[in-house]
C-alpha positions in Angstrom: -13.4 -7.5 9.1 -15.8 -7.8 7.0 -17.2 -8.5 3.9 -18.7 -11.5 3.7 -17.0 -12.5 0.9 -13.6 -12.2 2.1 -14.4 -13.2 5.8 -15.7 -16.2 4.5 -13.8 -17.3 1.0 -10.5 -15.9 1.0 -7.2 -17.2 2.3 -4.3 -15.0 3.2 -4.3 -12.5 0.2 -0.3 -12.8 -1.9 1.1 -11.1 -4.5 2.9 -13.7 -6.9 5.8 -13.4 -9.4 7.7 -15.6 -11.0 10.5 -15.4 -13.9 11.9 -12.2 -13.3 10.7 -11.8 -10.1 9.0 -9.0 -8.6 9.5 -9.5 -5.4 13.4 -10.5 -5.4 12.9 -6.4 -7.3 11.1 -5.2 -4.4 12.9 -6.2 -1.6 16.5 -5.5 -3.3 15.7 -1.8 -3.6 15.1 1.0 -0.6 15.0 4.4 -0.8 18.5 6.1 0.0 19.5 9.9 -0.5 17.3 11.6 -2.6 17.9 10.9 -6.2 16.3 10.3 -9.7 16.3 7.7 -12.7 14.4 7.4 -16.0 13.3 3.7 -15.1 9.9 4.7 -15.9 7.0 2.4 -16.6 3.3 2.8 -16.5 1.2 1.5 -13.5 -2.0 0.8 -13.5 -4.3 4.2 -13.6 -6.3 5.8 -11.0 -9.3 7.9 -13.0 -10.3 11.1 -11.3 -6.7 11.4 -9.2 -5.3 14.6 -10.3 -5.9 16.4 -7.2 -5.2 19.9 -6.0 -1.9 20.9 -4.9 -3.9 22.6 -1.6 -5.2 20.9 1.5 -8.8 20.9 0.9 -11.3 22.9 3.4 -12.3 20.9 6.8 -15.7 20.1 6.6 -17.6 21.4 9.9 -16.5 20.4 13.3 -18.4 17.1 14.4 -21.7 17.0 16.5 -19.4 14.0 18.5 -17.3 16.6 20.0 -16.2 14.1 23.4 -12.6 15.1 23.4 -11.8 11.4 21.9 -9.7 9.8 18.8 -8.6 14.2 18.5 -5.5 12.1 16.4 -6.0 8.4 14.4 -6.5 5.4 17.5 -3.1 3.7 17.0 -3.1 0.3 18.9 -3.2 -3.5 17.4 -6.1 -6.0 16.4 -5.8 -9.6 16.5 -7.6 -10.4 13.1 -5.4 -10.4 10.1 -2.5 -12.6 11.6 -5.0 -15.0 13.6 -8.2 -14.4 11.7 -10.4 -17.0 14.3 -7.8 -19.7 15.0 -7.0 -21.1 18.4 -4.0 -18.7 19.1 -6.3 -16.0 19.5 -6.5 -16.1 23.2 -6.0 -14.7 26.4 -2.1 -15.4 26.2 -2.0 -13.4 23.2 -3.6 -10.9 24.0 -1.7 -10.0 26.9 1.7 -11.2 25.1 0.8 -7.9 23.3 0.4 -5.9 25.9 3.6 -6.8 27.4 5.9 -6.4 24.1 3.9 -2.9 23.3 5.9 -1.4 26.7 9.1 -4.0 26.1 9.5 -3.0 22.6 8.7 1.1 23.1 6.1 0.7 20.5 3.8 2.3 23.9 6.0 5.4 23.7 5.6 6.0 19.8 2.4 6.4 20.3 0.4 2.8 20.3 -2.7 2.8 22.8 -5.5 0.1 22.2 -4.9 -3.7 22.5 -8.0 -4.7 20.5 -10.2 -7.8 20.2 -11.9 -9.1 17.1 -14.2 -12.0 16.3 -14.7 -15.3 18.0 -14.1 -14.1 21.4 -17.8 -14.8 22.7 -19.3 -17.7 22.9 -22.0 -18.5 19.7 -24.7 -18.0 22.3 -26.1 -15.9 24.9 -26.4 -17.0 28.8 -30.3 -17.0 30.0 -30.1 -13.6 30.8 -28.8 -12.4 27.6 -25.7 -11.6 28.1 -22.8 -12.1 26.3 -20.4 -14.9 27.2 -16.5 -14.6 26.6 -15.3 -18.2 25.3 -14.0 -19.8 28.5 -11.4 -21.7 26.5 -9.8 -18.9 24.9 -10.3 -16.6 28.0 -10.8 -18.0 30.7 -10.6 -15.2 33.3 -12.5 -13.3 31.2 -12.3 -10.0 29.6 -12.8 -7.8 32.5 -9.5 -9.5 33.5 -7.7 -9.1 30.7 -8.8 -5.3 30.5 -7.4 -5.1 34.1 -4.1 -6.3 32.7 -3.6 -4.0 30.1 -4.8 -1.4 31.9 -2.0 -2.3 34.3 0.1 -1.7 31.2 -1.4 2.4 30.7 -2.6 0.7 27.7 -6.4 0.5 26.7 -8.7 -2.6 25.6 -10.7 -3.0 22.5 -14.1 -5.4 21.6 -15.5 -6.3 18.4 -19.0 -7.3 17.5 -21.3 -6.4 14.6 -24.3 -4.2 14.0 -26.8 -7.4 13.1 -27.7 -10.8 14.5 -24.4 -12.6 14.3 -21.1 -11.6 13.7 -19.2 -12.4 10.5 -17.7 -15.5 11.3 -19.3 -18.2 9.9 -19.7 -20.0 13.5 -22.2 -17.1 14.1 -21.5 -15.6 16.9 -24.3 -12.9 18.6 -24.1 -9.6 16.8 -25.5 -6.8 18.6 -28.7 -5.6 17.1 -31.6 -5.4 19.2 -29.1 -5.6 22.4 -27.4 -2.4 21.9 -27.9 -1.0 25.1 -27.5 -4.6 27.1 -24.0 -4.9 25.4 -23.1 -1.5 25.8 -23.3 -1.8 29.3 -21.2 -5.1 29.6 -18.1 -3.8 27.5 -18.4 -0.6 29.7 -18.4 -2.6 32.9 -15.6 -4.7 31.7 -13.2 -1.3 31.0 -13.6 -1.9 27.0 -12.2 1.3 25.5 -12.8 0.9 22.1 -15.7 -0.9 20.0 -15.4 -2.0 16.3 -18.8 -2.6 15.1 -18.7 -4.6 11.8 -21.9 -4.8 9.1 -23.1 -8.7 8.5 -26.3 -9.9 9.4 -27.4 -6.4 9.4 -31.5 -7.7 8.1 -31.4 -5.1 5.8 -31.9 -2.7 8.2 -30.8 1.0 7.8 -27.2 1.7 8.6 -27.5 5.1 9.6 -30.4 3.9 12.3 -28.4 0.5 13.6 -24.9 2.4 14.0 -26.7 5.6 15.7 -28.1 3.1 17.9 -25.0 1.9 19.0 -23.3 5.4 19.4 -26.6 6.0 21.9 -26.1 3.3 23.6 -21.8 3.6 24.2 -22.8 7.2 25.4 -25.8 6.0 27.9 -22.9 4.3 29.8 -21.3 6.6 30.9 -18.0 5.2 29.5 -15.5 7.1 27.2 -15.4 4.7 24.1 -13.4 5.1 21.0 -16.6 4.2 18.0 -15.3 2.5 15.0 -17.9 2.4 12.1 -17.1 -1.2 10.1 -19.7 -0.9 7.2 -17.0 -0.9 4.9 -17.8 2.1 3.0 -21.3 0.3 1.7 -23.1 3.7 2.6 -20.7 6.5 2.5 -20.6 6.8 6.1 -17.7 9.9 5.4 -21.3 11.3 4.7 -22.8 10.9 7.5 -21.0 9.5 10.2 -18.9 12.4 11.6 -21.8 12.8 14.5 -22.0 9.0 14.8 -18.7 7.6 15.1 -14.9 8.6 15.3 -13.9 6.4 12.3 -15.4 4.5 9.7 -14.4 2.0 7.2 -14.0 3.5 3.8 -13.6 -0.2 2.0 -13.8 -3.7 2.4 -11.2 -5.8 3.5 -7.6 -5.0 3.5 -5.7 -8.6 2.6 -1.8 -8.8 2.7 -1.1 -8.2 -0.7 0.4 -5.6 -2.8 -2.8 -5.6 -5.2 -5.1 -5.2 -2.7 -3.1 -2.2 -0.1 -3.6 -0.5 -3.8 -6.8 -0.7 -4.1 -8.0 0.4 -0.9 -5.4 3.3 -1.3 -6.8 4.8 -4.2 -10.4 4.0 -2.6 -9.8 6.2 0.3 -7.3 9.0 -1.0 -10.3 11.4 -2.7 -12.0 11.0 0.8 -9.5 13.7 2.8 -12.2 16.3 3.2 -13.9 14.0 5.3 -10.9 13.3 8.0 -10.5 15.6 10.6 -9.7 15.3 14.5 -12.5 12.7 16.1 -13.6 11.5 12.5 -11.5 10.0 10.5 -11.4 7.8 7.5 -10.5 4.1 8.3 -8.8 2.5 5.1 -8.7 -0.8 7.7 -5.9 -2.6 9.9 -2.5 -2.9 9.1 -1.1 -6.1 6.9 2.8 -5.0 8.1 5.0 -8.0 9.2 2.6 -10.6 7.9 4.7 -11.9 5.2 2.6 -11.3 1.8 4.7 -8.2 0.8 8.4 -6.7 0.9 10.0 -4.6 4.2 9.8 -2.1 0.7 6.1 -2.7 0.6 5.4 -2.7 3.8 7.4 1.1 4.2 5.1 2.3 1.3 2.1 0.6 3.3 3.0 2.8 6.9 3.9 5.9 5.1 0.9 6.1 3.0 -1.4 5.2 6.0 0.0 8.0 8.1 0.1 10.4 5.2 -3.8 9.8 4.7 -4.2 10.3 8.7 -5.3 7.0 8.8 -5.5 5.0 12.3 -2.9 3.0 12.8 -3.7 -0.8 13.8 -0.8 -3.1 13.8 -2.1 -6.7 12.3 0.8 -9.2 13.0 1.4 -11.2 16.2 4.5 -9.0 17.3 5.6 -12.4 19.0 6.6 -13.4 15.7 7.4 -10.2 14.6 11.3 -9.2 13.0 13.1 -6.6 13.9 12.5 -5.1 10.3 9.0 -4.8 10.9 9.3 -3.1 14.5 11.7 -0.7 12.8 8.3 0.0 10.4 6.1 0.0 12.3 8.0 2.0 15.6 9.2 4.9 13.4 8.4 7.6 15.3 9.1 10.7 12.6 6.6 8.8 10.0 4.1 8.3 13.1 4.5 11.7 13.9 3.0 12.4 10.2 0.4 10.2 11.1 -0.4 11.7 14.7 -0.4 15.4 13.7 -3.0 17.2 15.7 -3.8 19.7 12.2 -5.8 16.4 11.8 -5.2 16.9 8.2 -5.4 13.8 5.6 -3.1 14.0 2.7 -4.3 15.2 -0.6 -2.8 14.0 -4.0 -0.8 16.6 -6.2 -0.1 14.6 -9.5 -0.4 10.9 -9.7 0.6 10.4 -13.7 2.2 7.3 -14.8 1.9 5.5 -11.1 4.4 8.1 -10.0 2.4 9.8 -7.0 3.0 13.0 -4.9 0.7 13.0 -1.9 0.9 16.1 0.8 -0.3 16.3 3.9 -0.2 19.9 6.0 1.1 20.0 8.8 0.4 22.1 12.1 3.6 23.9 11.9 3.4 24.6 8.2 5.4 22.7 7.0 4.4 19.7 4.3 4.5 15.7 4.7 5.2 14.7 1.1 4.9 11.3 -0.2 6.8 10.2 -3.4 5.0 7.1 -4.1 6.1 4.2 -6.8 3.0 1.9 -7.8 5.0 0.5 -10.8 7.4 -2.3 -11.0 10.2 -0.2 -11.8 12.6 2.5 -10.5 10.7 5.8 -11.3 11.9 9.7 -10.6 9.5 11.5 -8.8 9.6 14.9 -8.9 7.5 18.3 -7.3 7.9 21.0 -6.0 8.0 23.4 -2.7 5.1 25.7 -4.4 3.0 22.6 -5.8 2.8 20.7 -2.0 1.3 24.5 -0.6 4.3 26.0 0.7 5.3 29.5 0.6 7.6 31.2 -1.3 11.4 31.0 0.9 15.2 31.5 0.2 15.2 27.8 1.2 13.9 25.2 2.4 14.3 22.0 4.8 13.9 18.7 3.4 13.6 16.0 6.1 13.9 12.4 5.1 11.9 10.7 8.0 13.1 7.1 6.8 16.4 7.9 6.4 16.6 10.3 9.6 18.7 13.2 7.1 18.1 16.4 6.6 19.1 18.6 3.6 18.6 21.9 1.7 16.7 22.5 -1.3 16.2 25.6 -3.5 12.6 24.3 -4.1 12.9 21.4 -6.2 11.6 17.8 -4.1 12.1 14.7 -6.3 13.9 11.0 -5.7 14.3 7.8 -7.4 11.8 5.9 -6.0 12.3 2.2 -6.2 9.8 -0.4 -7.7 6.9 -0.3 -5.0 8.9 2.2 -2.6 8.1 5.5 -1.2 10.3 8.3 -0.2 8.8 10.1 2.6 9.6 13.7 3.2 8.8 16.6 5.5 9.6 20.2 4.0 9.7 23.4 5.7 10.1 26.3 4.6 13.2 27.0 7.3 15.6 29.9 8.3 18.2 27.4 8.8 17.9 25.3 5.6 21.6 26.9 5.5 22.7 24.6 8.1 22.2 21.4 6.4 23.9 20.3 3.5 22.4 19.8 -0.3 20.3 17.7 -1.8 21.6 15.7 -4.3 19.7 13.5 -6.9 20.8 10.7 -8.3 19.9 8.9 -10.7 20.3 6.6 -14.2 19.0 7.1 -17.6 18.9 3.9 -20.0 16.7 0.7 -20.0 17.5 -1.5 -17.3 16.5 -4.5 -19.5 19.5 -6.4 -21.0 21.0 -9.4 -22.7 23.3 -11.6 -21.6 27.1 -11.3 -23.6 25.7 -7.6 -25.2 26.6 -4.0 -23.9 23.8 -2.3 -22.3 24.4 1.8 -22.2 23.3 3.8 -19.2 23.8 7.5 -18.1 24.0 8.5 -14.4 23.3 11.6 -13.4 24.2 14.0 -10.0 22.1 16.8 -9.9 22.1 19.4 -7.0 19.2 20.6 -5.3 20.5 22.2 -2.9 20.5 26.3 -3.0 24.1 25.5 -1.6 26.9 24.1 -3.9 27.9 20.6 -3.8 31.7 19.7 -4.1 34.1 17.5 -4.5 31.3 15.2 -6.2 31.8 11.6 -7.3 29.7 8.6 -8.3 30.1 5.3 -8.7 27.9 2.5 -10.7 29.3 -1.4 -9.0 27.1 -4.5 -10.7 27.1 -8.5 -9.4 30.0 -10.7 -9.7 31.3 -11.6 -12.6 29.5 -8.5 -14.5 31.6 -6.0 -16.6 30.7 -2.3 -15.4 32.7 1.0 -16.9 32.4 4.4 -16.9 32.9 5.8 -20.5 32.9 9.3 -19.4 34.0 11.7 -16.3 32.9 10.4 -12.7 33.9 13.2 -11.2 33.5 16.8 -10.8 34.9 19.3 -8.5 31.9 21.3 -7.8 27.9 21.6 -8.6 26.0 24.8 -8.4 22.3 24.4 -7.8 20.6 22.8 -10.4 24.0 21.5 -12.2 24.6 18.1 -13.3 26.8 15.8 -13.4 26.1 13.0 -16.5 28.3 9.8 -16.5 28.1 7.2 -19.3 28.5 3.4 -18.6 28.7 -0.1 -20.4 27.1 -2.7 -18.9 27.6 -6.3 -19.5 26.3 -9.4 -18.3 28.2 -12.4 -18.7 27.4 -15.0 -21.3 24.9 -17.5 -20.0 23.8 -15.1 -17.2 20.0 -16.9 -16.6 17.1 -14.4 -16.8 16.7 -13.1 -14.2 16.6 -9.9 -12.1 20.1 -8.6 -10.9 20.9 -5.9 -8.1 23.1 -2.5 -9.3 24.1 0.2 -6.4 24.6 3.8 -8.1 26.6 6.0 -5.2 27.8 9.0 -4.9 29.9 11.0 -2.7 30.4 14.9 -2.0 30.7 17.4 0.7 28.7 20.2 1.2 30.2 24.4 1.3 31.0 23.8 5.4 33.0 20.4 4.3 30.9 18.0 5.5 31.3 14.2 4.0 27.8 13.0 2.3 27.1 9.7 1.0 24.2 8.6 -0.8 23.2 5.5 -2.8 20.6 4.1 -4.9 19.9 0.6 -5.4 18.5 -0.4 -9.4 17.6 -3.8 -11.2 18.6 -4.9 -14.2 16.8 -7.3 -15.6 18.4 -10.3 -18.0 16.2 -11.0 -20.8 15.7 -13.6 -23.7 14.8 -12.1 -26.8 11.1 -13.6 -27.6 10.2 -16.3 -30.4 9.1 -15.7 -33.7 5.8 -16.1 -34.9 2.5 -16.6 -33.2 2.8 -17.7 -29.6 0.6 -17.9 -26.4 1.4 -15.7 -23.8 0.5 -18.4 -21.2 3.2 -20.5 -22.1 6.1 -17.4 -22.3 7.9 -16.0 -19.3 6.8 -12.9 -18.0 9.1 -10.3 -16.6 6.8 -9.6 -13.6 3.3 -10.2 -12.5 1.3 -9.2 -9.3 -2.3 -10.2 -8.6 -5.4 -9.2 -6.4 -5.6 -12.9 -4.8 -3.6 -15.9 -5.4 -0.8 -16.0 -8.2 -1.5 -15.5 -12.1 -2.4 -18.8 -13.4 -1.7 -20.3 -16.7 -4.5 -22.2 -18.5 -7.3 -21.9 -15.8 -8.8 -19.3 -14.0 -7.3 -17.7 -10.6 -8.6 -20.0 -7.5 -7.8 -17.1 -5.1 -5.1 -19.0 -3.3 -2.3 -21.5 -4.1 -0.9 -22.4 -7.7 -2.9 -24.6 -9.3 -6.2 -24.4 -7.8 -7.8 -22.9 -10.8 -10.3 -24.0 -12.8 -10.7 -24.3 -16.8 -11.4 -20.7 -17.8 -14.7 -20.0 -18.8 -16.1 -16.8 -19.7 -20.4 -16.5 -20.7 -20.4 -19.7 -20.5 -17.5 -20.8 -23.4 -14.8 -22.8 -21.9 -11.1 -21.7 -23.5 -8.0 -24.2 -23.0 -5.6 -21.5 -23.0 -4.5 -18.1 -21.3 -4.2 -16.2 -18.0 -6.0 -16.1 -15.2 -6.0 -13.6 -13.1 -7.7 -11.4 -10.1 -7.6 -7.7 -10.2 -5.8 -5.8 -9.3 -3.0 -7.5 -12.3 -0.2 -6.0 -13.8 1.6 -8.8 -16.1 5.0 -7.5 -18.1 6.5 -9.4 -21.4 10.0 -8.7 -22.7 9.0 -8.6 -26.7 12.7 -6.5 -27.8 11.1 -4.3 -30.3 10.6 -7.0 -32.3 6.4 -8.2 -32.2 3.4 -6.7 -33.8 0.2 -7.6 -32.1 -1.5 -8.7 -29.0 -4.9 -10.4 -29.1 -6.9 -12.0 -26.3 -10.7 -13.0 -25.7 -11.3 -11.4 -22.5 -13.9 -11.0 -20.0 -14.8 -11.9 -15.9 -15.1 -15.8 -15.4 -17.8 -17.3 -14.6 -16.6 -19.4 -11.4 -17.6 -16.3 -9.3 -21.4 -16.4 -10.4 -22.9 -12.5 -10.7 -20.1 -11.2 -9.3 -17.2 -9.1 -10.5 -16.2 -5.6 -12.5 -13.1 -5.4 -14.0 -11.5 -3.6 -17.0 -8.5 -4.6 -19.1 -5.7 -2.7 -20.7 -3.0 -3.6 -23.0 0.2 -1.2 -22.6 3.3 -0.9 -25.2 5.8 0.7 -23.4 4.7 3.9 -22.3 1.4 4.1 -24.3 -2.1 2.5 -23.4 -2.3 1.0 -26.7 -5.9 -1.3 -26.4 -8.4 -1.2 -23.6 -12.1 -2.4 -22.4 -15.0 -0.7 -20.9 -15.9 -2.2 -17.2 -17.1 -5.5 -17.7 -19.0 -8.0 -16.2 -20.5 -11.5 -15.9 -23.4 -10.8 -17.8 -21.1 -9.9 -21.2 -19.7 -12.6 -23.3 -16.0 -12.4 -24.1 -14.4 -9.4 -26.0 -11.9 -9.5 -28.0 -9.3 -7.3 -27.6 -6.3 -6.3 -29.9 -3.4 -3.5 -29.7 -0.7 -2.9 -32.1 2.9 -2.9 -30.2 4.9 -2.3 -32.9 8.2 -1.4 -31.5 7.3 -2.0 -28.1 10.4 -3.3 -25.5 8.1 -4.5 -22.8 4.0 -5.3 -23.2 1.8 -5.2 -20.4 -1.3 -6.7 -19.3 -3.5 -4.8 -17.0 -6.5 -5.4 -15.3 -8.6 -2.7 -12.9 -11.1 -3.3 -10.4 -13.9 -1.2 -12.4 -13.8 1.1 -9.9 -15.4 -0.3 -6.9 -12.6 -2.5 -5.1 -11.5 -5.9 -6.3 -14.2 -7.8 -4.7 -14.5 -11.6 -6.5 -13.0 -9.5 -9.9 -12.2 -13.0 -11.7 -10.5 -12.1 -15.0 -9.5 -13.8 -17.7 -7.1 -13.6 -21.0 -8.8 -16.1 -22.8 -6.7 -17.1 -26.1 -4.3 -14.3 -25.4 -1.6 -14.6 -28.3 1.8 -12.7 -29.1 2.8 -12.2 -33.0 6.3 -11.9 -34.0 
């Protein structure tokens, strides 16, 4: 919270997919032993990414040196699963508290029960004090600090650095009462102050949110300071004296789109992080229902990898046990809450397949082997390219999976579609004691058609500088579907870096609808001391229909997969933001078209065109339902290859056509960036978008 555009336009943020669904893709596959595929497919790009393989240099120590936020605040805020409904209330607040101790999420490490908007009254008592809402807490917050207090938890209050907060019901902000308000939340036991950005009356951020630090420090009071400018400023500039975190972006929404954005935002800001100053990519979206558990384990790991604070955003009374499972992890928290203070820095990110590191107070390495795209992907480094030293061998923890095995150097999984295997590597004496790794993997296009042999090619590979023996694998498909080996599934041993390469036919029964369809590659062996390992993999194969001949419209063809910034893709109008349907005709520099896609960056749209088209062509540009706003950029991928693409664009530029050969292409796909500065009203639209074959 906020920008005033999403505080005040958006709905719940969603992802949307339909035909081959992406998120029936997503939520089928999780990360199992460590293993590899050649599922690859581009994602969308991140300019500038290819970072160093070393943790960058610390900047100095900061001037706030009080001994507080010395690892990221972990704790919970109200606002993304009430936003300023009636539920927020005292009951919640303390239902919080209670479940924090009940369901041990207090002992992995969660402190601050935190308030957000709407809590105050929309005015001021005669003295000028603030006034808690009497309706939604009626003992007021000085009780409710008391009671979660009572818990050896801590309390947390929002207001904003201007007149009024950023609800629309405009409730007092704090400028020009710093000191006054200061004082109440310290005599109330407030622990923790988010101070958000609207109504600021153009005056200087640097001077309002160094008011507000003077002020929390006149009292006397130890208060965690979180800067909510939302990066307008660069406050990783300036704000290490000032505050103990600051927002790097605007709003988080729970989307997969948008968690991406804001990732890629705040990764090339780890110099900045340190202990008592640390980037703030925003709160939590896990458990809220707009992404996969698989999403939502690539949205913890990657927040603890960057160092980021931890704020859980669901009401955990509605909460399932998947999500406490995600969200009470203690190793990945322990990545998270490591007092090095370091954030993770990015090693390669080509193709969407990233490798982020983070180093770690005992030397050893949190590595991150993150998915963006929709499919399956190998992801691969190395011991030496995550800043370890040289070793016989080293220990390669999976913190999701709770295994630990031996490498000779080599770190790499399958990653499924959206997924992230996270990893802690040491370089360890007693890598010895654990047994190989082993990675598995298929070769092959998982795109099929129904009643015709598909060929793929497992593959066992050991990483381990121990042998693996007595090695088998297995490849088992849905009901009905015809699955055999055509080679040896077998092998009696595997010596480090060995392989074992299995062919199989695949066959989907006649009819089969298109649709996306679960395969599980396992494999069994047992390592030098005769220990019995299992491992799995699960893949997708997607059932396709061969596309039509000649020229058609790509808004009235299935896709394979889609995901959006807000709201689903629409066909024919422009994206509304939120439900199917609510779009508008599109209309780009003022030219109204009566066909093509709407859609909200970030968007990633897939085709099945079988090798067997020629061109794409659209008219694209931003629509003009969103006024001045809006950069985007758009990109036209055959296969593997960025085969047409746009400048950034804006509102003020007419249409553009576009055009890309994809001669010989199996899957086309529509892309569409934020321009580089977050996916704030980035209305775009394929206008006339046409496929020819």
């Amino acid at each position: 919270m906020r920008h005033p555009h999403t505080r005040t336009t958006h709905t719940t943020g969603t992802t949307h997919t339909t035909g081959i669904t992406r998120r029936r893709v997503a939520g089928a596959l999780t990360a199992g032993l460590l293993c590899a595929a050649g599922l690859a497919a581009p994602a969308l790009a991140a300019p500038g990414l290819a970072a160093p393989a070393r943790t960058p240099a610390a900047p100095a120590a900061p001037a706030l040196a009080d001994g507080l936020a010395l690892t990221p605040p972990m704790g919970f805020n109200n606002w993304n699963s009430t936003h300023c409904r009636a539920e927020f209330d005292e009951s919640m607040v303390k239902g919080v508290a209670d479940l924090f101790v009940q369901k041990g999420l207090k002992d992995a490490g969660y402190q601050y029960v935190n308030l957000d908007d709407c809590w105050a009254l929309p005015d001021r008592d005669a003295n000028g004090k603030l006034v808690p809402d009497p309706a939604r807490f009626p003992h007021g917050i000085k009780a409710v600090a008391d009671y979660v207090h009572a818990k050896g938890l801590k309390l947390g209050i929002y207001t904003s650095a201007g007149t009024k907060t950023c609800n629309s019901a405009g409730f007092p902000g704090a400028l020009g009462h710093e000191y006054s308000d200061a004082r109440q939340f310290a005599d109330w036991g407030v622990d923790y102050l988010k101070y958000d950005n609207c109504n600021n009356q153009g005056v200087d951020a640097r001077q309002r949110y160094r008011t507000m630090r003077d002020a929390l420090k006149a009292t006397g009071r130890p208060i965690v300071y979180s800067i909510c400018e939302w990066g307008e400023n660069k406050p990783w500039q300036w704000a290490s004296d000032v505050g103990h975190l600051w927002r790097t972006t605007g709003d988080i929404s729970d989307s997969w789109s948008s968690m991406l954005s804001i990732l890629k935002q705040n990764l090339p800001l780890a110099p900045y992080a340190g202990p008592g100053h640390w980037n703030d990519p925003d709160m939590l979206e896990v458990g809220n229902g707009g992404m996969t558990d698989t999403e939502y384990r690539s949205h913890f790991s990657l927040w603890s990898v960057m160092a980021a604070p931890l704020l859980i955003g669901t009401d955990l009374r509605k909460a399932s046990q998947a999500t406490y499972d995600i969200l009470g992890d203690k190793e990945v928290i322990a990545v998270d809450q490591d007092p090095l203070g370091r954030q993770g820095v990015v090693v390669s990110s080509a193709g969407g397949r990233w490798v982020v590191a983070k180093e770690m107070k005992d030397g050893s390495r949190a590595v991150a082997l993150f998915n963006e795209s929709g499919t399956a992907q190998r992801i691969a480094t190395t011991a030496s390219a995550v800043g370890l030293p040289g070793a016989d061998g080293y220990t390669l923890r999976d913190l999701w999976q709770h295994r630990s095995y031996n490498t000779a150097g080599t770190i790499a999984a399958t990653v499924p579609a959206h997924g992230t295997v996270l990893l802690r590597v040491s370089a360890d004496p007693r890598w010895a004691a654990h047994p190989p790794a082993v990675e598995l993997g298929v070769d092959g296009s998982p795109l099929l058609e129904a009643a015709t042999p598909a060929a793929l090619t497992s593959t066992v590979t050991d990483l381990g500088r121990t042998a693996a023996r007595q090695v088998s694998v297995a490849l088992t498909g849905p009901a009905g579907w015809t699955v055999r080996a055509t080679s040896a599934t077998s092998a009696p041993a595997l010596a480090t870096g060995a392989t074992l390469r299995t062919g199989w036919q695949v066959t989907a029964p006649a009819g089969t609808p298109a649709g996306s369809y679960a395969l599980t590659l396992r494999t069994r062996y047992r390592s030098p001391s005769g220990t019995a390992v299992t491992g799995s993999v699960p893949l997708t194969a997607s059932v396709v229909m061969a596309p039509p001949a000649g020229t058609s419209y790509l808004g009235d063809l299935p896709w394979l997969s889609a995901s959006n910034g807000w709201g689903p893709v629409e066909r024919d109008t422009s994206n509304g933001e939120s439900a199917a349907g609510d779009g508008a005709p599109l209309t780009i520099g003022g030219t109204v078209y009566a066909k093509g896609l709407g859609v909200h960056a970030l968007s990633d749209l897939s085709f099945y065109t079988g090798k067997a088209c020629e061109k794409v062509t659209a008219d694209v540009g931003v629509d003009d339902e969103k006024g001045t706003k809006g950069t985007v950029a758009f990109e036209i991928w055959a296969d593997g290859t960025k085969a047409a693409a746009t400048g950034v664009l804006t509102n003020a530029l007419s249409a553009q056509p576009l055009s890309a050969d994809i001669s010989g292409a199996q899957v086309v796909r529509l892309v569409v960036t934020d321009g580089g500065d977050g996916i704030d009203s980035d209305h775009a639209d394929w206008a006339n978008a046409r496929l020819v074959c």
